[in-house]
C-alpha positions as CSV (number, residue, x, y, z in Angstrom):
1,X,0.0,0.0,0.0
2,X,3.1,2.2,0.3
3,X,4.0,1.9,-2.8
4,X,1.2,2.1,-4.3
5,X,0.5,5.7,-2.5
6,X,4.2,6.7,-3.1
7,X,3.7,6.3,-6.9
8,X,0.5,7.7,-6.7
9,X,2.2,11.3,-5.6
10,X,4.9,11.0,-7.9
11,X,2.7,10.6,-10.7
12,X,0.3,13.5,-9.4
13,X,3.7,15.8,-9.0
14,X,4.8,15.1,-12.5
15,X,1.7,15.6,-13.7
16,X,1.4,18.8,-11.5
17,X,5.0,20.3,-13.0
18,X,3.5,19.4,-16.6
19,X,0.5,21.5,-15.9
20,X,2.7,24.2,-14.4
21,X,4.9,24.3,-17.8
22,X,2.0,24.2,-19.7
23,X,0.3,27.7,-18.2
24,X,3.8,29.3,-18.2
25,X,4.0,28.9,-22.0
26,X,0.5,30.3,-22.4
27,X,1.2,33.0,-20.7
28,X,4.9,33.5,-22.2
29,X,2.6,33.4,-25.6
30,X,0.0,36.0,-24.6
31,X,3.1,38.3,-23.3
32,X,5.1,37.6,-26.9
33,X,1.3,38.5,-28.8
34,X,1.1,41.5,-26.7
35,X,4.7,42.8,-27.5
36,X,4.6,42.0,-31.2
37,X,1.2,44.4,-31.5
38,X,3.6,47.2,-29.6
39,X,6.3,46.1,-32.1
40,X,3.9,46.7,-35.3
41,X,2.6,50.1,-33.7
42,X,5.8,51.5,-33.0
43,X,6.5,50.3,-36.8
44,X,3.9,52.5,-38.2
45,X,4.8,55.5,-36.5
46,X,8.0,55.4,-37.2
47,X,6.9,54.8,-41.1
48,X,5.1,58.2,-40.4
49,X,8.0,60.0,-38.6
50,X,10.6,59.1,-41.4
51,X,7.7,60.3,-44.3
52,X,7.4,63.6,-41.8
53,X,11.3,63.7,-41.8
54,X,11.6,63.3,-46.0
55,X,9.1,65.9,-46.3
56,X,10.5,68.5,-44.4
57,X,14.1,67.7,-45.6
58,X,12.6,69.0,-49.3
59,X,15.1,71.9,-50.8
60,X,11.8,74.0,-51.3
61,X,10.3,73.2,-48.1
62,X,13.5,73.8,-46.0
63,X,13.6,77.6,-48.5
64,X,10.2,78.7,-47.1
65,X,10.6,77.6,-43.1
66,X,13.9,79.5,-43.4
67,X,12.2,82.4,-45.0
68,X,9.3,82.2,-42.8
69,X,11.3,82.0,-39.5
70,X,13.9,84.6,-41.0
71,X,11.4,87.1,-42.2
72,X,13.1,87.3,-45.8
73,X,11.2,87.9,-49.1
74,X,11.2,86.9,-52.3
75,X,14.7,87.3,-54.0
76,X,14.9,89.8,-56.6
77,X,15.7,88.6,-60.0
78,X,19.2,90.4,-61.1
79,X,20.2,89.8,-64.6
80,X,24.1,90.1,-65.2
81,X,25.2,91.9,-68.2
82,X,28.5,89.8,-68.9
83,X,30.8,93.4,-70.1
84,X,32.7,92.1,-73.2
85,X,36.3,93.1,-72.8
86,X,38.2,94.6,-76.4
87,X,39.9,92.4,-78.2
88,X,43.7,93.3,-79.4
């Protein structure tokens, strides 16, 4: 009767430890779900910051924040009359 009772505990305690693993690795799999959904969110805004960044890096856009925040104007168009030296 011993024996039968000392087997009987070892196969509940293995079977306890299997039940154990098993919970940890759904709960390791809800915690890996959760952070891949983080990981795609923090993708898309960062596909909308570098778009943000490559539009305000444009030549003309960078022209008119500088003239904005400067308070230039329009340059004036200047034609250059190329003087022709004399030749000898």
């Amino acid at each position: 009767m011993k024996w039968f009772l000392l087997i009987l505990v070892f196969i509940l305690g293995l079977a306890g430890i299997e039940v154990y693993k098993h919970m940890e690795l759904v709960r390791n799999g809800y915690t890996v779900q959760r952070l891949q959904s983080k990981i795609k969110n923090v993708e898309k805004k960062n596909g909308v910051l570098k778009r943000k960044i490559s539009a305000s890096l444009s030549l003309r856009r960078l022209e008119v924040y500088a003239r904005e925040r400067l308070n230039l104007g329009e340059p004036d168009e200047v034609r250059f009359i190329r003087e022709e030296s004399p030749r000898d």
